[in-house]
N, C-alpha and C positions, 0 to 999 in steps of 0.2 A: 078217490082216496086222497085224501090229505099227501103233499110231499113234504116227509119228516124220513127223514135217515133212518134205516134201518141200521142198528150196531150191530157192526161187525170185531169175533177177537181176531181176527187177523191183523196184520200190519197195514196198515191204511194207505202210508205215503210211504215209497221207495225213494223219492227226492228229498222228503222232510218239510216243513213248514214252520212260519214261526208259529209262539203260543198265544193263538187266537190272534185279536186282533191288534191287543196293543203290542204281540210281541213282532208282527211280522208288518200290518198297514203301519204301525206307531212307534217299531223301534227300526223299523227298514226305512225313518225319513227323518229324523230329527239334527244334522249334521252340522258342527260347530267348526265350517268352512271360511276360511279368511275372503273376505272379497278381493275379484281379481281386477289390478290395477287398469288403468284406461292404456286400452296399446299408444304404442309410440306415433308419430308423425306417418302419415301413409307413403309419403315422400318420399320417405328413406327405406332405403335398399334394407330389409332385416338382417342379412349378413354381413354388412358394415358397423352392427351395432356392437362394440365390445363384448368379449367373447362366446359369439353367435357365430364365427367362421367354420368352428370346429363339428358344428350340426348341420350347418349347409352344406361342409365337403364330403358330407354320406353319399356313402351308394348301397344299396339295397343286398344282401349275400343271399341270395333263393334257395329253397328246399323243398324236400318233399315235406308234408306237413306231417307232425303227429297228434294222437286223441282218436275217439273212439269216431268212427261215422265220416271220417277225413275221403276224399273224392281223391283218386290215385293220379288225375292230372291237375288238383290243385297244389298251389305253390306256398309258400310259407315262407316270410322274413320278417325283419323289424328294422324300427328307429329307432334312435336314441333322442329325448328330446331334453332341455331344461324343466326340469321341477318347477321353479320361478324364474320366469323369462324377463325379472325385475334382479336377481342376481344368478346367474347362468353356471356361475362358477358354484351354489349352492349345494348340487345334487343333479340327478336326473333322471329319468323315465325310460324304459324301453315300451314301447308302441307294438303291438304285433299287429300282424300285416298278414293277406292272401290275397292268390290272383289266382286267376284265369289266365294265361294270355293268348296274344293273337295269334289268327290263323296266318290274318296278313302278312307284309311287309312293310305295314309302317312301326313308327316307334310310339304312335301317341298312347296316352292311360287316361282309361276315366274312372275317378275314384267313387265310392259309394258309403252313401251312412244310410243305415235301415230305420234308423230314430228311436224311439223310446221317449225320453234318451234313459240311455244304460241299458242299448239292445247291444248286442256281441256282434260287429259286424263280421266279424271273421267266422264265426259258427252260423248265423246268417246264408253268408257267401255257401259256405261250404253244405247247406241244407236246402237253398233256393237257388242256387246260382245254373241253372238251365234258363230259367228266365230272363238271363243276361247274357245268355250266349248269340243272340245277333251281334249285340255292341264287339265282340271278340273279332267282327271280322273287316275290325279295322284299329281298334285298341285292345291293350291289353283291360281286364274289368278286376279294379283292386277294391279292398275292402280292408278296413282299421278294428280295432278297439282303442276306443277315445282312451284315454286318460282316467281314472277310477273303474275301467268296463271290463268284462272278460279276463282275459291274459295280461291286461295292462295296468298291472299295480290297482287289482278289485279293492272298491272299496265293501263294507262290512259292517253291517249292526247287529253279527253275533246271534243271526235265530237259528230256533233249535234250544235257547235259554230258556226258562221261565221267567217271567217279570220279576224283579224285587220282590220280597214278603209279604213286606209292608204296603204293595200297590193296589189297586182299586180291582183286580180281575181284570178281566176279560169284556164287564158289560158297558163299551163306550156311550151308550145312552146317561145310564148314569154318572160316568164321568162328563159328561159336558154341564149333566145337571149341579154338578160340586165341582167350579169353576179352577180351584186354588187348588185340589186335589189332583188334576188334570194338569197345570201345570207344573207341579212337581215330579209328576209323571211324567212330561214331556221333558225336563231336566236331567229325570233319570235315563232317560233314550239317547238323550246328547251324550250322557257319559259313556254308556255303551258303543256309541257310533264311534265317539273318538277313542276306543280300548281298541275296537277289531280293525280302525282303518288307515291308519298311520298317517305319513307326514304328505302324502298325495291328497286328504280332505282337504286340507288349506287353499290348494292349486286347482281342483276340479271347476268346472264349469265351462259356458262355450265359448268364453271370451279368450281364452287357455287352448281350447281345444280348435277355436279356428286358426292359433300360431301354429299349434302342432301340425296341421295341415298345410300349413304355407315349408314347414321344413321335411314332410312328405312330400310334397309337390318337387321340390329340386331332390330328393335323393332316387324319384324314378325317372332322373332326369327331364320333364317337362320345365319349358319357360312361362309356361303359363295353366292352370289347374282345368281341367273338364271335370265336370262334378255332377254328381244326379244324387240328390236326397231326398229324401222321404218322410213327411212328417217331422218330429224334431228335427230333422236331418234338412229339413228348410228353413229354419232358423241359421244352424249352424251355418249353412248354405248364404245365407244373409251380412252374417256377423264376419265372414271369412269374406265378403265383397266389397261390405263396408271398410274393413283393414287395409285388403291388398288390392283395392282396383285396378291397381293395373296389374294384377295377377292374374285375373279372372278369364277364361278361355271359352269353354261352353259349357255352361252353368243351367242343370233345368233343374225345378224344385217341386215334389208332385206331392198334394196335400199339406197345404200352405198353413203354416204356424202363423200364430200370431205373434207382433212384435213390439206392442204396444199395452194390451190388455193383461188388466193384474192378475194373479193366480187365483181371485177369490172371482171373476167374473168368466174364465177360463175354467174353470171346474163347472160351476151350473152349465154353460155352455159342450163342457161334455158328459154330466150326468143326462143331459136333453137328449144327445146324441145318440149316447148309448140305449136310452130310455126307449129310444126309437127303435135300433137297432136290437132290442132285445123283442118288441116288441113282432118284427117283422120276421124273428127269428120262430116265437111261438105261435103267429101267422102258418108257418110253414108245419113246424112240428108236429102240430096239432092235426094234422092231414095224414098223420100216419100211425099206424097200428101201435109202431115200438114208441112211442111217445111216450117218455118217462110221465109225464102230464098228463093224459090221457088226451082225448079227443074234442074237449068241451074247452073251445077259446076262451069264452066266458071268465070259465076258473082258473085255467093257468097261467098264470100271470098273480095270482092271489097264490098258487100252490109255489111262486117261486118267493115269493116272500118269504110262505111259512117253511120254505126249506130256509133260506136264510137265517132267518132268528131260529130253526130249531140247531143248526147249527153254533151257532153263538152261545145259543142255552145251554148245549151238551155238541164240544167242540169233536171230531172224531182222532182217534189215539196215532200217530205218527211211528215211524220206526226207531227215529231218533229222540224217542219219549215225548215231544211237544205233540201239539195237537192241530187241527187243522181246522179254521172256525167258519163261521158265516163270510166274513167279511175276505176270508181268505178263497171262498168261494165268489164271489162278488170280483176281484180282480180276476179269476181265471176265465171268468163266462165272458168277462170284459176284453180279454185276447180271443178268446173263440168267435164273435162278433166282429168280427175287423173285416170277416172276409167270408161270404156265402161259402164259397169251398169248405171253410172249417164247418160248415154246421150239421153234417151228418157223424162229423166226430166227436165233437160237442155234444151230439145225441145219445151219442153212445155214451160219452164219457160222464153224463151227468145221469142215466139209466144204473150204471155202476152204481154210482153214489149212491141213490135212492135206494135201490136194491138188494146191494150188500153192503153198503158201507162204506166202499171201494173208494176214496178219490185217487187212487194213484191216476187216473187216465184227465181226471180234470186237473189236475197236477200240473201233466204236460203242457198244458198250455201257461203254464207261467213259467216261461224261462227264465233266465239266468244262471245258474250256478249246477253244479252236479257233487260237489265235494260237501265236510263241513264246514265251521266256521274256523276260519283260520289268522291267530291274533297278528297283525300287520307287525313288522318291522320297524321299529319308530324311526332309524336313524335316517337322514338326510341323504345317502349313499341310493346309488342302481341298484336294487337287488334283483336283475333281468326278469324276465317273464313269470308269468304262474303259469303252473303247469295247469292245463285241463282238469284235470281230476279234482284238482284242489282252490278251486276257483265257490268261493262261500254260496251259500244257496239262494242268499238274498242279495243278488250283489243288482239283479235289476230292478229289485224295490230299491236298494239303501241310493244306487247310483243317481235312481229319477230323480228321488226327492233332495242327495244332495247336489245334485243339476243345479234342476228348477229354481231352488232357493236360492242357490250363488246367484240365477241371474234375473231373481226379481229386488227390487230393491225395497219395498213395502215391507217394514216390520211396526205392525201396531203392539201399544202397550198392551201389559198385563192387563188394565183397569181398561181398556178397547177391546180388547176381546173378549174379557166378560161380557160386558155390556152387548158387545153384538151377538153374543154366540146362541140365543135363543132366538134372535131374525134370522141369522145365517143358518141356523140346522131347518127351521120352515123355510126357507127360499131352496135350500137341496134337496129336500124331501120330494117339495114341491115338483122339481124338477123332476126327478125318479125316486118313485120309492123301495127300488134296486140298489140306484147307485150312490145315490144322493148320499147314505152316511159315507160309505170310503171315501169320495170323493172331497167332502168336507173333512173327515179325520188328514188329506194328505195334506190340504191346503195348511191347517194347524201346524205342522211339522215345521215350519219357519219358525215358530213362534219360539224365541229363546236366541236363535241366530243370529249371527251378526248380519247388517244389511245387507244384503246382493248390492251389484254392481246397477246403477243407471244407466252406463255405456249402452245396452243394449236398444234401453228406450229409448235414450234423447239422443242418439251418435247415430245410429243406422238407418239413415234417410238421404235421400238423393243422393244417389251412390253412382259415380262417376265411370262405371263398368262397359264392359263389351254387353249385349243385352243379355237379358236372363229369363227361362221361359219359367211362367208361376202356371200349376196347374191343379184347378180347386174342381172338387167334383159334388156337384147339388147336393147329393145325397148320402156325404159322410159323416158317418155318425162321430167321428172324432175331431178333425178339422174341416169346421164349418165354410160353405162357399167363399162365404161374407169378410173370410181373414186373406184370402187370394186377393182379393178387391183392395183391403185396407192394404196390403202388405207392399202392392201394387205400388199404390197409392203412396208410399214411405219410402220404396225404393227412387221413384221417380220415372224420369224417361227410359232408362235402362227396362224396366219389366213387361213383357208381354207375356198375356194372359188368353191360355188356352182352357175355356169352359166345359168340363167333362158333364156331359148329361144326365150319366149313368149315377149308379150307388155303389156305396162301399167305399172303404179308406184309403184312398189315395188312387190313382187309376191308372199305370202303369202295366200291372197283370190282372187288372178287371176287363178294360180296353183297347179293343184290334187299334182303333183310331187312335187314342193315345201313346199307346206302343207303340206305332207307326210313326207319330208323328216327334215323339222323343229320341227315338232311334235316328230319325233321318235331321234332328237337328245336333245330334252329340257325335253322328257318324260324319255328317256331308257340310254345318252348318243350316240347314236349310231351315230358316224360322217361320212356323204359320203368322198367317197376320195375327196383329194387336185384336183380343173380344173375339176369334173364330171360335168354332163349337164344337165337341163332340159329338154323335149321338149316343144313348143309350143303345147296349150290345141288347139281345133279345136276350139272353140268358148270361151267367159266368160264366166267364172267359178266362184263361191265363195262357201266356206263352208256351209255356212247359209244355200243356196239353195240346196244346196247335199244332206241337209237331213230334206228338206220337210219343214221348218219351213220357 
């Protein structure tokens, strides 16, 4: 049986989605963010820098946490940081913050970013955080929302809208084929971005976001940062070692970003990935009776296409009136993929789909947000935290893409993008004929931007650090082995390089050995040699489950 969506009149999406694709992949990235200035001399002490004292004399005030699904011994506060850390006295930011802490008695913290970037690490923590509870028994385990993230001044491209009147729909095939019409379209997305997301777009980015961590770092008291990222979250990891090396404490980085390669070589690279991983996913599926697909490998993989474009064709009805498209399917199968664990929910969640029409359960896998769209604040002023509930629906589409963009510096012309954009949509196709379009619509979402910052590229190399463990795992379908290596290879002498065997993204809670070996160097110091190995676990592994909970 062909997989084409059966319509459902019920309410489709209880979270909401944008409209189709240009309104949720195409208005959740298009962000006319200032680039962020080159930091200061690493030399210098950051709290000696004119009025930077007043952020470093923070101390952290703890609470219980509030929001729906909050763990009754996690803990809850904030920081205060500059807006523009180029005029300090401008405005500024409140950061939210959770913990775990220790059972021990020492005082040390090891802070965490989950990546994305524009995951929520404080909903994160508060969702996964068993699989962090070794590290507990000897630091306390904190966890942020960067700066445009979660609670921390979200930013917003307003879905849940319709596009303009006058825009091209929904079918981004043909807008790539009507060059000019697409980028007026893209023009109209920058306007929306900067309507719902105030004077925090300008500041976003990891160049910003590894300061904010160096004025977290002293307000939980530490002289020096321990850090474990994940994904994005080893860039930032990067960019926070390059600044403050002599900040740097015990730093590991598990599924190694790259730091080097442009966003348009970083997209086919994870269209491949995913392509793979989707691939391995309907390997599995197809072995089982409830298989939305059915049973015939063959075909499914063909049946997920033609859900795709039937979705696109006839997008499904939202509760918030938008609708929910192919391509909006395409990012959520793209988080259900990350991690073998999710794919018996993933099965289920895309059985809904097929069968009643249902995506509220493939929904879940695209977090970010739980409220509507909620228009920013323009003024330069704190205006503290956001509350949970009202944190926009798209704030981890709008935050990726306005990430990403702040920190590549590559802005080809109008008349460069024409020109390429019929080799670039066959080179993604090519890639996956899943992923391959989102993948290329996100890369587009520069287009109009002011440049990203270079820092990143040409500044984060031979980084003068205590060491740093880089850990790539063969078999990730989202950061490839090969950026461990090069990443390595940028950092300099400082990184050693622990080779995961196994699959899946990132190897933390896929791997006993991993696990094992990240814990006892963020717990004791204890670094494996430079090039040692994992092996492959026989099956999925996580923490959580290791010990019964």
């Amino acid at each position: 049986m062909p997989a084409e969506v059966k319509q459902s009149r019920r309410s489709a999406v209880r979270r909401g989605a944008g409209a189709g694709v240009l309104a949720l992949a195409l208005l959740g990235a298009s962000l006319p963010a200032a680039v962020a200035a080159a930091p200061a001399a690493a030399a210098a002490d950051p709290a000696d820098r004119p009025g930077m004292a007043r952020f470093y004399d923070q101390r952290i005030a703890w609470g219980a946490c509030t929001g729906p699904d909050m763990p009754k011994d996690l803990q809850c506060g904030k920081v205060t940081v500059p807006l523009d850390y180029a005029h300090p006295g401008a405005g500024t930011l409140d950061l939210a913050l959770a913990r775990y802490r220790t059972t021990g008695s020492s005082h040390r913290a090891v802070l965490l970013n989950f990546g994305g970037p524009g995951a929520s690490g404080v909903s994160q923590l508060a969702a996964g955080g068993k699989a962090f509870m070794d590290l507990t028994n000897g630091s306390d385990v904190v966890a942020f929302d960067p700066r445009g993230v979660g609670r921390s001044s979200p930013v917003s491209c307003g879905a849940g809208e319709e596009p303009p009147s006058d825009s091209a729909g929904s079918d981004a095939s043909a807008d790539i084929g009507r060059p000019q019409q697409l980028m007026t379209l893209l023009r109209q997305a920058a306007e929306l971005c900067a309507r719902y997301s105030g004077p925090v777009l300008k500041h976003i980015g990891t160049v910003n976001a590894a300061r904010d961590m160096d004025v977290i770092r002293q307000a939980l008291g530490q002289k020096k940062l321990d850090y474990l990222g994940f994904s994005y979250g080893t860039r930032l990891g990067a960019v926070y070692a390059a600044q403050f090396p002599g900040k740097v404490g015990r730093m590991a980085l598990d599924g190694v970003d790259t730091l080097t390669e442009p966003l348009s070589e970083q997209g086919v690279a994870g269209a491949q990935g995913q392509q793979t991983a989707l691939e391995g996913f309907l390997d599995w599926c197809t072995t089982d009776v409830a298989c939305p697909f059915g049973q015939d490998r063959r075909s499914a993989e063909e049946q997920v296409v033609r859900l795709v474009r039937s979705l696109d064709e006839n997008p499904v009805p939202t509760d918030f009136g938008g609708t929910f498209s192919g391509q909006d399917l395409v990012g959520a199968i793209g988080q259900g993929l990350y991690s073998k664990e999710l794919w018996p929910s993933l099965e289920r969640a895309l059985g809904a789909l097929v069968e009643d029409g249902d995506a509220r359960r493939v929904l879940s896998f695209s977090t970010g947000g739980f409220g509507l769209p909620v228009r920013a604040n323009g003024s330069g002023r704190s205006t503290g935290l956001t509350d949970p509930q009202r944190v926009p629906v798209d704030n981890l589409t709008a935050a990726l893409m306005a990430i990403n963009c702040a920190d590549d510096p590559d802005r080809p012309s109008a008349a460069r993008v024409t020109r390429d954009l019929t080799e670039l949509r066959a080179a993604y196709e090519a890639a996956s004929p899943v992923f391959g379009r989102y993948r290329l619509t996100q890369l587009l979402m520069c287009y109009g931007r002011p440049k990203g910052t270079d820092y990143i590229r040409d500044a984060v190399k031979d980084v003068p650090s205590a060491p740093i463990l880089l850990v790539g795992t063969r078999g990730d379908p989202a950061t490839p082995y090969r950026w461990a290596e090069e990443t390595a290879r940028r950092l300099g002498p400082s990184a050693v390089v622990l080779d995961n065997k196994g699959d899946g993204h990132t190897g933390y809670t896929s791997s006993r050995c991993v696990h094992r070996k990240v814990d006892d160097f963020l717990m004791y110091g204890s670094l494996p040699p430079d090039r040692s190995s994992c092996p492959a676990d026989g099956k999925a592994w996580s923490s959580t489950m290791s010990r019964g909970s």
